[in-house]
N, C-alpha and C positions, 0 to 999 in steps of 0.2 A: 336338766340339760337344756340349755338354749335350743330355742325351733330359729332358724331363720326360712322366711316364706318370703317368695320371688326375690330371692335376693341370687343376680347372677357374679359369678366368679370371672375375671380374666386371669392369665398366666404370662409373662412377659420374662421372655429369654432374653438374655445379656450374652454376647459369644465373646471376649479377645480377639481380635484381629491384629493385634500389633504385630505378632509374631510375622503372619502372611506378607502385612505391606511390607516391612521389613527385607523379607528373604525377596520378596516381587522389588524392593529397590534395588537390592546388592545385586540382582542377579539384571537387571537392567543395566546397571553402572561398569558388570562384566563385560556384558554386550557391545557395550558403546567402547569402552578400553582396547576390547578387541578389534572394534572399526576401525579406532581413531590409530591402533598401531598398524595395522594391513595400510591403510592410506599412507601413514608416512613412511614404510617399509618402501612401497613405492615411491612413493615421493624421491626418497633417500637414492634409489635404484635410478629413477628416469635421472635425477641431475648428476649421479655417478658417467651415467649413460651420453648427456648433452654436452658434460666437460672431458669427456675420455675422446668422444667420436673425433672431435672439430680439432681437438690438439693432438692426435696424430694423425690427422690429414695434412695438416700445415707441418709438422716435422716430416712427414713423408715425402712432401711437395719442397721442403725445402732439399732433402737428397737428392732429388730427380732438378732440381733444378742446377746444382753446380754443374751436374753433365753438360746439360745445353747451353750453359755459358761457357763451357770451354766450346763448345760447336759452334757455338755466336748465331743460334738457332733462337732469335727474338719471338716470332710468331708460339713458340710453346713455351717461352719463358714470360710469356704473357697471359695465355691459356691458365699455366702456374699460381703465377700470381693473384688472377680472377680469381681461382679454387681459393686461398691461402684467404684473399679478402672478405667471400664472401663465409667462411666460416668465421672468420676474428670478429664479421658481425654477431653471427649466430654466437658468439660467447659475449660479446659486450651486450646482446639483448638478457640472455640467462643473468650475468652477472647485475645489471640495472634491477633486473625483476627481483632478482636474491637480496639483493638491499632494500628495494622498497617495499617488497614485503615485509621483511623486518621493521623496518621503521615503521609499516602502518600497525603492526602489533604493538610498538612502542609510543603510538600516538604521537608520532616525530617529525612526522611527512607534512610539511608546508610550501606550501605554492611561492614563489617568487613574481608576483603578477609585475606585468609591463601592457602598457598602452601598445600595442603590435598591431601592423597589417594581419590579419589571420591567414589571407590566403599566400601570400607568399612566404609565410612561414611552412604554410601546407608544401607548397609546390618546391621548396628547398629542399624538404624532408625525403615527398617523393623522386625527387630528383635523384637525391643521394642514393637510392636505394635500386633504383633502374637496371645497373648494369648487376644487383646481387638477386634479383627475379630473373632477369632474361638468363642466365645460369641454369635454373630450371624450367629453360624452356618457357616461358612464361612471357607475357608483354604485362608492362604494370605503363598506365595512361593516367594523366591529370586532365582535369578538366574543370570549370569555372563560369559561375553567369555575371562576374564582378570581378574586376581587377583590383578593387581596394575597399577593405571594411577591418574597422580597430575593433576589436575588444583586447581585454586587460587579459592576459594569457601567459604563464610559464613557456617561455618557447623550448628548455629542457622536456618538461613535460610534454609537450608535443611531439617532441620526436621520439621519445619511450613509445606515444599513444600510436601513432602511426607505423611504428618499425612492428610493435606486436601485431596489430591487423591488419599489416600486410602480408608478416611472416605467417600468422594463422590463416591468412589466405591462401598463400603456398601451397599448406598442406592439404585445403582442402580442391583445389586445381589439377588438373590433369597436362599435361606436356600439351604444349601447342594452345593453351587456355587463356584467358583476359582477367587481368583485374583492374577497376579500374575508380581511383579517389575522383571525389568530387566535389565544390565547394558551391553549396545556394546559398544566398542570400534574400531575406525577404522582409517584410519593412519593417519586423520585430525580432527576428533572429535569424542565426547563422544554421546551415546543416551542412554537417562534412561526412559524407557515405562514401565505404570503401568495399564495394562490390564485386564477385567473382562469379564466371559461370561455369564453377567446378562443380561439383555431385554433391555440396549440400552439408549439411550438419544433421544429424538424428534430430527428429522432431521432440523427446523425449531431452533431448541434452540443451536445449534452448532454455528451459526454467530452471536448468541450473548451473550455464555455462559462465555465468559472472561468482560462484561459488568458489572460495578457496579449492585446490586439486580435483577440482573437476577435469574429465580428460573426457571429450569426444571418441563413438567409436566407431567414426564415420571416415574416419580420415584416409587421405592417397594413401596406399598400402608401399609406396615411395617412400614419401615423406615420414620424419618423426612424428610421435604423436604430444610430446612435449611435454614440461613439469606440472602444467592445470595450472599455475598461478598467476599466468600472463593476462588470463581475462578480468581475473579478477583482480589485478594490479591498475590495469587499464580504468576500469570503471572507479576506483578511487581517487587516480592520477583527473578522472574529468570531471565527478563531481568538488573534489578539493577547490577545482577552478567556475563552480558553480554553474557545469551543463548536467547532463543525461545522455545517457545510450541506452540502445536499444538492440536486437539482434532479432534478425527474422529469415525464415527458408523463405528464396522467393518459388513465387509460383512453377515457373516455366522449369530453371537451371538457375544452380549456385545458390550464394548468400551476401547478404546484406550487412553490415553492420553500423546503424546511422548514428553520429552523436549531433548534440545539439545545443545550443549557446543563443541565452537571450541576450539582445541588446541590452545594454545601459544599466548590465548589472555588474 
């Protein structure tokens, strides 16, 4: 019989683990399936919700108004009409957003750049939108340290960018509250901040308020909370045009939301 002397043995186990990572994938891929339908369950609901509200106010408004044109009661046939317009905004923003979302899933979404003043393409925007904030109680203010500076800019695109953060400023505004755009200018680039001194955004919803259906849960208990794809429509629509935004609680009251545009590019 063989002697073996100091001779040491090891033993080396071999387990299978396929089986484990396997069930630990499927049952992860459940996981996320289930997210990914809860989010568009919503999703589905809030734009049910954005296209049902706005179109029958405006069919409601449009019954109460044949009364007072047989009364030749102008002053509330105009009241009326405020109501009527500023919801067919609030559907021509949903409907912009609904398209261009699609298109960025479809890699479709291209800029139309033109050589443009920026800031009075800004102050056109804000203009147009003045009388659908003071609605809610609200003053929306332009403001500017330059009358004239080009860059190469979709001015479609600009008014998608500006109508969203204003509208998401709304929401986050209280009656009687400021928001208010603003255009610098400095020797290398543009900054357009659209500022509110409403109660803020959750601190928590800022790293992932440019996320597809992200929904803040900070908002006026007023106002809608809205479909989550406007911020992140937004942030595509300005870098397409090669800036940056950013978003930040300010210190005192309200929020910030700055984009940003180099010269000469």
């Amino acid at each position: 019989m063989p002697y073996y002397e100091n001779v040491s043995w090891k033993l080396l186990l071999i387990k299978d683990r396929t089986s484990k990572v396997l069930v630990d994938e499927i049952r992860k891929e459940v996981e996320n399936k289930q997210i990914e339908e809860s989010i568009r369950r919503e999703f589905l609901s809030n734009i049910s919700h954005d296209l049902k509200t706005p179109i029958n106010v405006i069919y409601s408004a449009m019954q109460v108004e044949k009364i007072y044109v047989e009364k030749q009661d102008f002053d509330i046939l105009k009241k009326y009409n405020d109501i009527s317009k500023q919801n067919c905004i609030s559907l021509i923003k949903l409907t912009n957003n609904l398209i261009d979302n699609s298109k960025i899933n479809s890699h479709y979404l291209t800029p139309r750049l033109e050589n443009m003043n920026i800031v009075e393409v800004i102050e056109d925007n804000v203009m147009s939108l003045v009388e659908y904030v003071k609605l809610n109680n609200i003053d929306l203010i332009f403001d500017t340290n330059t009358e004239e500076c080009y860059l190469d800019i979709d001015r479609e695109f600009m008014y998608r960018i500006i109508l969203n953060l204003v509208s998401n400023a709304v929401k986050f505004t209280k009656d009687g509250g400021q928001i208010c755009v603003v255009v610098n200018e400095s020797d290398d680039k543009v900054n357009i901040s659209v500022k509110d001194n409403g109660i803020g955004i959750d601190e928590e919803f800022i790293y992932e308020a440019f996320n597809r259906y992200s929904i803040g849960g900070n908002c006026n208990p007023d106002r809608k909370s809205g479909t989550g794809i406007g911020l992140f429509v937004v942030k595509q629509l300005i870098e397409l045009q090669g800036g940056k935004i950013e978003i930040k609680r300010n210190n005192n009251l309200g929020t910030t939301v700055s984009i940003e545009f180099r010269k000469g590019i």
